[in-house]
Structures are given as structure tokens and as C-alpha cells.
N, CA, C and O of each residue as an XYZ file, in Angstrom:
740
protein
N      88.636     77.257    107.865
C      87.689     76.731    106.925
C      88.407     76.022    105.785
O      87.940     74.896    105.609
N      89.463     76.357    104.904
C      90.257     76.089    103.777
C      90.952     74.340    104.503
O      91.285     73.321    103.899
N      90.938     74.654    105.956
C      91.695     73.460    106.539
C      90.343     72.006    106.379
O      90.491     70.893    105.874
N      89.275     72.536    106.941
C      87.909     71.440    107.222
C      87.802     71.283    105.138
O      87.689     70.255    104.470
N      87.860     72.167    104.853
C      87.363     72.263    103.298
C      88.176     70.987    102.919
O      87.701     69.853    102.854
N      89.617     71.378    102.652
C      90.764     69.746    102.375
C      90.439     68.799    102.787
O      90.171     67.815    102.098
N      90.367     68.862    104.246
C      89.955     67.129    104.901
C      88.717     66.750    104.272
O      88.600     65.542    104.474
N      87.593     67.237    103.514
C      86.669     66.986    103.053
C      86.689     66.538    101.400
O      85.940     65.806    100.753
N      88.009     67.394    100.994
C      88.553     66.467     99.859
C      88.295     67.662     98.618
O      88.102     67.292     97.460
N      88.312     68.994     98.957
C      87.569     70.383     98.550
C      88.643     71.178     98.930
O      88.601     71.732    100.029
N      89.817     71.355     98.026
C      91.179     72.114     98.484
C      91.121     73.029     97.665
O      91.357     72.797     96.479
N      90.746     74.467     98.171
C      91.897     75.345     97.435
C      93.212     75.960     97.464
O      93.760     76.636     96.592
N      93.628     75.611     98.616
C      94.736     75.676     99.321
C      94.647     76.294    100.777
O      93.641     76.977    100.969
N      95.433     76.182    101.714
C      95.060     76.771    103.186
C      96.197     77.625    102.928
O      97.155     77.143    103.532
N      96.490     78.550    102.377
C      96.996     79.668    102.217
C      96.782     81.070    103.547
O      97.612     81.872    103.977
N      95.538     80.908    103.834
C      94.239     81.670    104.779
C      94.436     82.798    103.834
O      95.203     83.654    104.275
N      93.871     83.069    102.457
C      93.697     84.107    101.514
C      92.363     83.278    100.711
O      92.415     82.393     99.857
N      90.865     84.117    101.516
C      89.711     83.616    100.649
C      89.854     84.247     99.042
O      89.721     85.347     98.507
N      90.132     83.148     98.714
C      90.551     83.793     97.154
C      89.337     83.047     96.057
O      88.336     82.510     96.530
N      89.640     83.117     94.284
C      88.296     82.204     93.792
C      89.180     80.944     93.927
O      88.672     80.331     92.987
N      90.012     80.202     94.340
C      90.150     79.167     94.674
C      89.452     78.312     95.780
O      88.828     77.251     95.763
N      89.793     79.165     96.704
C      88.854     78.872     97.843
C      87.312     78.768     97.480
O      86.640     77.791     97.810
N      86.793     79.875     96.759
C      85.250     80.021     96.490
C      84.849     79.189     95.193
O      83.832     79.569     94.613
N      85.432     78.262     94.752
C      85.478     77.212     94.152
C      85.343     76.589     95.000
O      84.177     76.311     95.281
N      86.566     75.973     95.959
C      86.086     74.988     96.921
C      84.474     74.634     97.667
O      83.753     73.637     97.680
N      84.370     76.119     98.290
C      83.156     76.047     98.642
C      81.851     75.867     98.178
O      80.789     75.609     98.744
N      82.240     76.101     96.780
C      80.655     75.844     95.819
C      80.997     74.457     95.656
O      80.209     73.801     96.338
N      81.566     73.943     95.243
C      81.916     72.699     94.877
C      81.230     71.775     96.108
O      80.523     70.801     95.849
N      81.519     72.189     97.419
C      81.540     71.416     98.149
C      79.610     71.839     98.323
O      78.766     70.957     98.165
N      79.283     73.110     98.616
C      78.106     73.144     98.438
C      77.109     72.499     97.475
O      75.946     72.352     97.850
N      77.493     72.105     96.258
C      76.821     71.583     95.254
C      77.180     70.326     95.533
O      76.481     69.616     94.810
N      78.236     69.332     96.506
C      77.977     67.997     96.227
C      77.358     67.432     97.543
O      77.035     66.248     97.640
N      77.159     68.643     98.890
C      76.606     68.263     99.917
C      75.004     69.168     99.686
O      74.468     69.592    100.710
N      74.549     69.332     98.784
C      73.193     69.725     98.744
C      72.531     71.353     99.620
O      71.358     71.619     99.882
N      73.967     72.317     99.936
C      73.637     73.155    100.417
C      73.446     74.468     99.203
O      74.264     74.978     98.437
N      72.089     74.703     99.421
C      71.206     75.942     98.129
C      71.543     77.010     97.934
O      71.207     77.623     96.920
N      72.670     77.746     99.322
C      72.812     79.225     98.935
C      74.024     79.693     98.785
O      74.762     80.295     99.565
N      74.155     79.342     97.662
C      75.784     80.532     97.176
C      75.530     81.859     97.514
O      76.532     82.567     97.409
N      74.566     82.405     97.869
C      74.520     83.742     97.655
C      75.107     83.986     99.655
O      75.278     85.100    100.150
N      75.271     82.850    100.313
C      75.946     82.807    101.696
C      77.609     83.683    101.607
O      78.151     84.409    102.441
N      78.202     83.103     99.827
C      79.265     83.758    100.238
C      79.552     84.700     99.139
O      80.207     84.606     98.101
N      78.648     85.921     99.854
C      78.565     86.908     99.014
C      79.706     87.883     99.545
O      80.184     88.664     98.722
N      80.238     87.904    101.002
C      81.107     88.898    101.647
C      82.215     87.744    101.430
O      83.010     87.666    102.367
N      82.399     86.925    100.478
C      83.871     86.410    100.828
C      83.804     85.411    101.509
O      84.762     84.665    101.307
N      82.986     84.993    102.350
C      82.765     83.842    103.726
C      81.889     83.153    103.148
O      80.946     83.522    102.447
N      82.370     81.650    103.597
C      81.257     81.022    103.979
C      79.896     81.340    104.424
O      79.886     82.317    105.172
N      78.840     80.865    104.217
C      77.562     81.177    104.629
C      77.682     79.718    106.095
O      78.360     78.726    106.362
N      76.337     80.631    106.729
C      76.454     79.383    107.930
C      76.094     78.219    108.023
O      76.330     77.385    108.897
N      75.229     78.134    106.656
C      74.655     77.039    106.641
C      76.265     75.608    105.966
O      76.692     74.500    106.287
N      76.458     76.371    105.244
C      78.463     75.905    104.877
C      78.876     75.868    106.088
O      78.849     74.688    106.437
N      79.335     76.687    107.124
C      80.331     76.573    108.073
C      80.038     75.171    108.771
O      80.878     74.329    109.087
N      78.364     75.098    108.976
C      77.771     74.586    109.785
C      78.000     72.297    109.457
O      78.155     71.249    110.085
N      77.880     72.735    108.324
C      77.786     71.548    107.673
C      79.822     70.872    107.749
O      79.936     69.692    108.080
N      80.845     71.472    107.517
C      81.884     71.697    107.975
C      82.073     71.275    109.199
O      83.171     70.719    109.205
N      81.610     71.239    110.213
C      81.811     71.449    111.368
C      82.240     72.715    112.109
O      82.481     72.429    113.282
N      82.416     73.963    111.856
C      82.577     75.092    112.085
C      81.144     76.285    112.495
O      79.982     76.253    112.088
N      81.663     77.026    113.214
C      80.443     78.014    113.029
C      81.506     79.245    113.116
O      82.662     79.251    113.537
N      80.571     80.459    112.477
C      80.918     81.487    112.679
C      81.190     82.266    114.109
O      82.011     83.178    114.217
N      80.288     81.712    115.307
C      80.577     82.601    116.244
C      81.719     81.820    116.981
O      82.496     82.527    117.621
N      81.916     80.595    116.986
C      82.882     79.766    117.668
C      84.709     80.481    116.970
O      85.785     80.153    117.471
N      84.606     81.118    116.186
C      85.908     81.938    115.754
C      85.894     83.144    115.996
O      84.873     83.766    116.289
N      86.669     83.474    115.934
C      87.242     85.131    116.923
C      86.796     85.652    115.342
O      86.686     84.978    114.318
N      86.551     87.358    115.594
C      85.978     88.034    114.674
C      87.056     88.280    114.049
O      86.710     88.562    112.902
N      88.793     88.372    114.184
C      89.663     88.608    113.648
C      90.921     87.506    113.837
O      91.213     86.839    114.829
N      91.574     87.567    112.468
C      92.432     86.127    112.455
C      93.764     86.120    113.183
O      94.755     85.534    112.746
N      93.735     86.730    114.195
C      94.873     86.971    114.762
C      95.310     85.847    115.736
O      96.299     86.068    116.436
N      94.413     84.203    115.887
C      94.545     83.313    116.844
C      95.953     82.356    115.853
O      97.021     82.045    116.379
N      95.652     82.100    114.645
C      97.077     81.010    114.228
C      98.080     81.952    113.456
O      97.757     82.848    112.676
N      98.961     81.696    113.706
C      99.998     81.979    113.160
C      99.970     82.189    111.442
O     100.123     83.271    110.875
N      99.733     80.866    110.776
C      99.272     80.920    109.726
C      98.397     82.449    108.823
O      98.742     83.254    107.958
N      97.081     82.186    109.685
C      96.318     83.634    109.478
C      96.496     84.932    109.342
O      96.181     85.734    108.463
N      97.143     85.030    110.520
C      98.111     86.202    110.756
C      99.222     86.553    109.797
O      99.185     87.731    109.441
N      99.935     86.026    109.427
C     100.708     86.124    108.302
C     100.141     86.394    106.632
O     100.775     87.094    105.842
N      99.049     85.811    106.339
C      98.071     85.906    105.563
C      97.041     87.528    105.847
O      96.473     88.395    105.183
N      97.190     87.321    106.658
C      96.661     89.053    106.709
C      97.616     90.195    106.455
O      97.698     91.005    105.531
N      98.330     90.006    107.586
C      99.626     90.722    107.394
C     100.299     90.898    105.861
O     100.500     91.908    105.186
N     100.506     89.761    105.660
C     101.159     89.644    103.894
C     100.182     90.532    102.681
O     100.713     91.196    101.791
N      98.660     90.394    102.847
C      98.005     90.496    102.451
C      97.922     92.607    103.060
O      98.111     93.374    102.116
N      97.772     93.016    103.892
C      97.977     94.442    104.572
C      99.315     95.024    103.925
O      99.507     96.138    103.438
N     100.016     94.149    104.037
C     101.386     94.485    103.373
C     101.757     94.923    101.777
O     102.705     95.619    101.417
N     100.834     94.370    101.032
C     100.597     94.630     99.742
C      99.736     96.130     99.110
O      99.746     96.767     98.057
N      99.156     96.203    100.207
C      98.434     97.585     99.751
C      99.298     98.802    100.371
O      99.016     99.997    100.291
N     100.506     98.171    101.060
C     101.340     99.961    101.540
C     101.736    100.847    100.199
O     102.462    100.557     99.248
N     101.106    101.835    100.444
C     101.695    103.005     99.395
C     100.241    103.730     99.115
O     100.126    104.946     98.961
N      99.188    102.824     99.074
C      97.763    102.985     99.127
C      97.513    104.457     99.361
O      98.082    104.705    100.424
N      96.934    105.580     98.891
C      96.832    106.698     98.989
C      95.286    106.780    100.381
O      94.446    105.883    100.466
N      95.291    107.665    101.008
C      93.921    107.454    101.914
C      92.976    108.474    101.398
O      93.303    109.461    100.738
N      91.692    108.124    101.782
C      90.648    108.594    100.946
C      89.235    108.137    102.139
O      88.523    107.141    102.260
N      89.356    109.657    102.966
C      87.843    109.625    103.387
C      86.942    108.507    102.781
O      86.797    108.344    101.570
N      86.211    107.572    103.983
C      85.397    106.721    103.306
C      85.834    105.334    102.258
O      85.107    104.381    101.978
N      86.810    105.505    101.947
C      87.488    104.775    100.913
C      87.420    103.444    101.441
O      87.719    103.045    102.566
N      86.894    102.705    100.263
C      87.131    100.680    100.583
C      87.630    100.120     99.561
O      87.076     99.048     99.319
N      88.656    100.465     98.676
C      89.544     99.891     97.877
C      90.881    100.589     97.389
O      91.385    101.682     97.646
N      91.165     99.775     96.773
C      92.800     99.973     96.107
C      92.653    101.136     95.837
O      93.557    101.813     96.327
N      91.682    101.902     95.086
C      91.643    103.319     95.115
C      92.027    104.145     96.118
O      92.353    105.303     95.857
N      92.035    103.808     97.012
C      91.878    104.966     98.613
C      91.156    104.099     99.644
O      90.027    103.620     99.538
N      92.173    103.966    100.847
C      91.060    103.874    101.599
C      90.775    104.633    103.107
O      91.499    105.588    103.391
N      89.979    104.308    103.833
C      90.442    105.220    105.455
C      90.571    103.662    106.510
O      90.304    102.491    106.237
N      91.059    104.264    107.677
C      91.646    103.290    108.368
C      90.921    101.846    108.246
O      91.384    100.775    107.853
N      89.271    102.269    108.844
C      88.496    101.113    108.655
C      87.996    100.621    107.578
O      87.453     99.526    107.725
N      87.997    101.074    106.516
C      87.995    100.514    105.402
C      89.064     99.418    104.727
O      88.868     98.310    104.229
N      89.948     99.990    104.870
C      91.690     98.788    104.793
C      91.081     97.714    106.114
O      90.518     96.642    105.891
N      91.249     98.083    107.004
C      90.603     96.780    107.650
C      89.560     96.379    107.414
O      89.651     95.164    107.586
N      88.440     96.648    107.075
C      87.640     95.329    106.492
C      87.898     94.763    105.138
O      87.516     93.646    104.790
N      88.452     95.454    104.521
C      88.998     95.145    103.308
C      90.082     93.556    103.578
O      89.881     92.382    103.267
N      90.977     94.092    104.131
C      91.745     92.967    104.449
C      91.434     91.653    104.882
O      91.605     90.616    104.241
N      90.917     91.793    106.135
C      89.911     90.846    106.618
C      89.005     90.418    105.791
O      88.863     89.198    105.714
N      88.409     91.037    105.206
C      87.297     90.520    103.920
C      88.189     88.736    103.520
O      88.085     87.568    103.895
N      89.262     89.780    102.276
C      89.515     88.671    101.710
C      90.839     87.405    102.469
O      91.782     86.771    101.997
N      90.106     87.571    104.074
C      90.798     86.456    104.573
C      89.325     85.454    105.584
O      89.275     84.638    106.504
N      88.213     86.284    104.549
C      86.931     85.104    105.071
C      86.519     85.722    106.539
O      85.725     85.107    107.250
N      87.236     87.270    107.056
C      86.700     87.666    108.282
C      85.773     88.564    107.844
O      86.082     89.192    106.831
N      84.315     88.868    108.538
C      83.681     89.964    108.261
C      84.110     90.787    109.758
O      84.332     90.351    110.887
N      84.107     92.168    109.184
C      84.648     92.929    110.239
C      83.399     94.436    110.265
O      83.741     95.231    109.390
N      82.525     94.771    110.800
C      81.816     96.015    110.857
C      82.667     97.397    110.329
O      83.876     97.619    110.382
N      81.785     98.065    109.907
C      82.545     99.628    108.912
C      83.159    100.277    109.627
O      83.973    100.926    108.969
N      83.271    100.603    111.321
C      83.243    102.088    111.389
C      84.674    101.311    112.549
O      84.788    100.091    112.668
N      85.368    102.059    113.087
C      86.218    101.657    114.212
C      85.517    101.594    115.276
O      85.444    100.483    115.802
N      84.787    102.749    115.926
C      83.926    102.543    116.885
C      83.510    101.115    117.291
O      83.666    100.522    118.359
N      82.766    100.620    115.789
C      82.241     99.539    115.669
C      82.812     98.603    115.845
O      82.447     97.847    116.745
N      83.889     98.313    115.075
C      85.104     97.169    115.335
C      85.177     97.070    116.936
O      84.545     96.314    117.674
N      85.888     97.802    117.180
C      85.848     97.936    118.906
C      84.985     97.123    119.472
O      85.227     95.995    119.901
N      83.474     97.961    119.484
C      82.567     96.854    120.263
C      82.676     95.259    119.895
O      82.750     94.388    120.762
N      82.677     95.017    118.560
C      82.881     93.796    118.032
C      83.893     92.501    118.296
O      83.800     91.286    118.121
N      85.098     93.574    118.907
C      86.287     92.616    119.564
C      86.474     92.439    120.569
O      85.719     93.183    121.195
N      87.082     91.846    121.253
C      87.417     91.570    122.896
C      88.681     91.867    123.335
O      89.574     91.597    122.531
N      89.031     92.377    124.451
C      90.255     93.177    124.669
C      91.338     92.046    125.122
O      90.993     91.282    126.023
N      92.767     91.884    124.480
C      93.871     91.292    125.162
C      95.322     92.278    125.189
O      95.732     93.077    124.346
N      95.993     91.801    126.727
C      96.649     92.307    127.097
C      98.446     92.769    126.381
O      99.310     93.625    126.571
N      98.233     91.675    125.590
C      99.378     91.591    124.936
C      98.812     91.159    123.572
O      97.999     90.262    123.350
N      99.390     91.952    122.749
C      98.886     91.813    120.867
C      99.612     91.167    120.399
O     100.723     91.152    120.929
N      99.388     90.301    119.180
C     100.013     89.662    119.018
C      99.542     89.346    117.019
O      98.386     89.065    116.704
N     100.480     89.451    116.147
C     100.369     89.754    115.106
C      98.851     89.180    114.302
O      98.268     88.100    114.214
N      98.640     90.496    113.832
C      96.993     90.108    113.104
C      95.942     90.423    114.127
O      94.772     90.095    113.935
N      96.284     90.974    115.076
C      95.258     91.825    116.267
C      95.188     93.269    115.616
O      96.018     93.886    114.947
N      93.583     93.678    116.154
C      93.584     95.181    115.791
C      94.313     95.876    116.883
O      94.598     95.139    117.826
N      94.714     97.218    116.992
C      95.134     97.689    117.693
C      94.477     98.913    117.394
O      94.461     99.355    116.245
N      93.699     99.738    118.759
C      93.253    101.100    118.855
C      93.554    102.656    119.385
O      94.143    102.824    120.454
N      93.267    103.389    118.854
C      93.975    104.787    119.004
C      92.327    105.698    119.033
O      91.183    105.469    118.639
N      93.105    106.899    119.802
C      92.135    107.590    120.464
C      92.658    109.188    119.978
O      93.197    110.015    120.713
N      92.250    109.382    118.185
C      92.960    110.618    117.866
C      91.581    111.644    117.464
O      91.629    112.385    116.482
N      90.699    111.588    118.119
C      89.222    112.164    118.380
C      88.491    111.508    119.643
O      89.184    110.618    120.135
N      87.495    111.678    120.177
C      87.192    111.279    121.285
C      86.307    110.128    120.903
O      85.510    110.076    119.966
N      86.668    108.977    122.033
C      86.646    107.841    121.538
C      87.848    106.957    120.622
O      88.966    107.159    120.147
N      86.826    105.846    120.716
C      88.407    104.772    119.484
C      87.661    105.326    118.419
O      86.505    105.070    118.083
N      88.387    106.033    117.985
C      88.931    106.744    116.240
C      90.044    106.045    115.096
O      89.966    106.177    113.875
N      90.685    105.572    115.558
C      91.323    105.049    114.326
C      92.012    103.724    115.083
O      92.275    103.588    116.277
N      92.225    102.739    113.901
C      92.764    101.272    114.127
C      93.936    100.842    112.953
O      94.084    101.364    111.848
N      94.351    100.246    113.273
C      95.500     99.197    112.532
C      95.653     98.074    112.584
O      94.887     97.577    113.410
N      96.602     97.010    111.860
C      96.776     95.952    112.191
C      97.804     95.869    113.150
O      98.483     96.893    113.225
N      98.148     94.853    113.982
C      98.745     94.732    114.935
C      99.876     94.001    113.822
O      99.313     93.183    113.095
N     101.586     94.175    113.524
C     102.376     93.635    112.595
C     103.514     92.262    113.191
O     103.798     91.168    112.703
N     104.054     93.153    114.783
C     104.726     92.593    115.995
C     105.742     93.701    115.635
O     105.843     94.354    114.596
N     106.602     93.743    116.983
C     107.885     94.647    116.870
C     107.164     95.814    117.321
O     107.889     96.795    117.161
N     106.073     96.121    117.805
C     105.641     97.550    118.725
C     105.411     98.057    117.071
O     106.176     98.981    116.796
N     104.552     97.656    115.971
C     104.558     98.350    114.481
C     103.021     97.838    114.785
O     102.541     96.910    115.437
N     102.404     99.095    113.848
C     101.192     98.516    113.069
C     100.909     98.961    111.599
O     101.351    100.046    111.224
N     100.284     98.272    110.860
C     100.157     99.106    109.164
C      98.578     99.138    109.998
O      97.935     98.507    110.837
N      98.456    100.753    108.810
C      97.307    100.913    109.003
C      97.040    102.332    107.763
O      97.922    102.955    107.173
N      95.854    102.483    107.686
C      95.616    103.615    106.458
C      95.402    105.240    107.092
O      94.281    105.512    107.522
N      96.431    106.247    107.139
C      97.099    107.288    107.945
C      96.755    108.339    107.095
O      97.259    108.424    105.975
N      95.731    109.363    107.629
C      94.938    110.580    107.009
C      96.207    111.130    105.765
O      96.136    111.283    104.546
N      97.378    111.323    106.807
C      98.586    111.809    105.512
C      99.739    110.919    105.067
O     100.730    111.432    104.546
N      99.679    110.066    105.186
C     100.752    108.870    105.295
C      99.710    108.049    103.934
O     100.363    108.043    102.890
N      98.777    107.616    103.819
C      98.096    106.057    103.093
C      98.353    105.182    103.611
O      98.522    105.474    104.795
N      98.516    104.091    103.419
C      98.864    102.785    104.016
C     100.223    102.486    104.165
O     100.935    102.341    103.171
N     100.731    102.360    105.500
C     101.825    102.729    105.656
C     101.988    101.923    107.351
O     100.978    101.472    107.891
N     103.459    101.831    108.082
C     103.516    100.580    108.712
C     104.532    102.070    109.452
O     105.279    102.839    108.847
N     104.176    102.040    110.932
C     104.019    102.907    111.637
C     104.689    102.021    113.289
O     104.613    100.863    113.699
N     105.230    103.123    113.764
C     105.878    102.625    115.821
C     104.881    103.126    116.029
O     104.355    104.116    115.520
N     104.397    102.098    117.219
C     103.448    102.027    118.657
C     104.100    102.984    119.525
O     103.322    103.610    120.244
N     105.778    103.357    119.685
C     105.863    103.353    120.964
C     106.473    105.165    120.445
O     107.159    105.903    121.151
N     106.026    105.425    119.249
C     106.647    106.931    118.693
C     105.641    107.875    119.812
O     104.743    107.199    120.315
N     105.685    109.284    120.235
C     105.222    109.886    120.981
C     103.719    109.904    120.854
O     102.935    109.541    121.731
N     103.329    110.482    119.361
C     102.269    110.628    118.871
C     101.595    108.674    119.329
O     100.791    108.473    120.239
N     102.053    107.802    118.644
C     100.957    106.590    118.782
C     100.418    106.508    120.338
O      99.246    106.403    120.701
N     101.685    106.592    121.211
C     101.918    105.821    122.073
C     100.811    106.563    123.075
O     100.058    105.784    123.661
N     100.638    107.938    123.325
C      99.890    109.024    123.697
C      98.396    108.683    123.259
O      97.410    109.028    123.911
N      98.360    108.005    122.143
C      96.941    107.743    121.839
C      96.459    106.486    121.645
O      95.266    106.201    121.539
N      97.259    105.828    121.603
C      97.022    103.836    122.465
C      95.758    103.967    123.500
O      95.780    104.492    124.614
N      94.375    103.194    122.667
C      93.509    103.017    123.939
C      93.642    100.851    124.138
O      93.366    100.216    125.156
N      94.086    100.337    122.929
C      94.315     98.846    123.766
C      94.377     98.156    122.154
O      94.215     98.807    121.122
N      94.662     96.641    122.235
C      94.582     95.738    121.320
C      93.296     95.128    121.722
O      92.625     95.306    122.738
N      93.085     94.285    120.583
C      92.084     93.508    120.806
C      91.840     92.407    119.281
O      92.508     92.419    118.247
N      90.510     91.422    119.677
C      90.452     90.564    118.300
C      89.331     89.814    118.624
O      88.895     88.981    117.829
């Protein structure tokens, strides 16, 4: 979006960090193409009637930014900043958070909406065979997908860890690897 936003002459930078630069852009651009609802980017995103006008839509992009390189790094960088993060049942900010909370959090402010619960995420993504940085990656430490992370590369994921907080963790340690149910995005 930050990329269609520039070519349109509406830069806040393609950083891929929806920041108020970006949400400048987009009002800006909303107020000189006649589109009525700021209140579209109330989660951070574009509204569709924005994407739409852009040339973009929301469902034509993967629910998670793990397809450019760019993105991925922007998430990652962005995941990377909150390690030390204490975890906190329920938690969706710098205060504390729990696994799925850091991930929508993250994703948030990279313009992805991502559903609350892991379960949920899950259904929401599509499974690939090989992960590849800025993919979720799922674990099976209750029955069912119970907890998620970001996919980092190097067999690592950060993710928000009942006794750990946010913290950047091996795939292939006994404990992960035993409870690996797949990647996905």
C-alpha cells in the first residue's frame, strides 16, 4: 500500500511500518480523491474503499506479510523491538502480552489485521511447506494449535513465551520441535 500510496504522489515512506506517516498519507490521499471514511483506518489499515481506489484489495494480499522481503524485515525489526516484553495472560501491549496478542500487535502496525486467538489465526492462514521469514509458525502445547510465533529464519522464531516474554527461541530444540504442528501465512 505505502508503495501504490508514492506512485500516487502520497509518500510516507515504504518502510512497511503503518506508522502516522503513513496515516497521513492515507488521509491525505482520501481527502483529495473524495473517499468519506477515515474511520476505515481505524485498525491501522486502509479501509477498502482506500485499498480499492489504489488499486489494491484486501483479500488479493496474504493475511500476513511474509510474501516481500521488505515486509518481512519490517515485521521482524518491528517483533524484534518488543523482546524483553514481560507475558501477560490476555495481554495486547507493551505492557504484557500473550503469544497472540504480540502477533496481532505486530502485524497491526504493519497494516495486517490478524484475528485474536491462535486457533483463529490458523484457520485464517494457509499452510506452506517451507517458512520463510515473517510467516507464522504453529505449536501444539495444549490440544490443538495453542501457541504461535513469528517465523525469524535460521530454524528461530520470536514469539511471547508463558515464562520467557518476548523472546527469540530454536524450532529444532526438543521441546519446539515435538510440538511443531506447521508454518503458514
Amino acid at each position: 500500500m505505502q508503495v501504490a500510496l508514492a506512485e500516487e504522489g502520497f509518500s510516507g515512506g515504504t518502510q512497511g511500518i503503518f506508522g502516522p506517516k503513513t496515516l497521513a498519507a492515507v488521509q491525505a490521499y482520501q481527502l483529495q480523491n473524495g473517499i468519506s471514511s477515515p474511520a476505515g483506518n481505524f485498525y491501522v489499515v486502509a479501509g477498502p474503499q482506500t485499498l480499492s481506489s489504489l488499486g489494491l484489495s484486501s483479500s488479493s494480499s496474504p493475511a500476513v506479510a511474509g510474501v516481500s522481503t521488505g515486509s518481512a524485515s519490517g515485521v521482524i525489526g518491528t517483533a524484534e523491538s518488543y523482546i524483553g516484553t514481560p507475558y501477560q495472560w490476555g495481554g495486547t501491549t507493551s505492557a504484557g502480552f500473550d503469544c497472540s496478542g504480540f502477533i496481532q500487535t505486530v502485524y497491526a502496525q504493519h497494516g495486517k489485521q490478524l484475528p485474536r486467538t491462535v486457533a483463529q489465526m490458523w484457520s485464517a492462514t494457509s499452510p506452506v511447506s517451507n517458512p520463510q521469514p515473517g510467516d507464522l509458525v504453529f505449536f501444539e502445547t495444549r490440544t490443538g494449535p495453542s501457541h504461535a510465533g513469528i517465523y525469524v529464519g535460521n530454524n528461530e522464531f520470536i514469539h511471547a513465551g508463558a515464562s520467557t516474554g518476548v523472546t527469540v527461541s530454536d524450532m529444532t530444540s526438543a521441546y519446539w520441535s515435538n510440538a511443531y504442528l506447521g508454518a503458514r501465512r
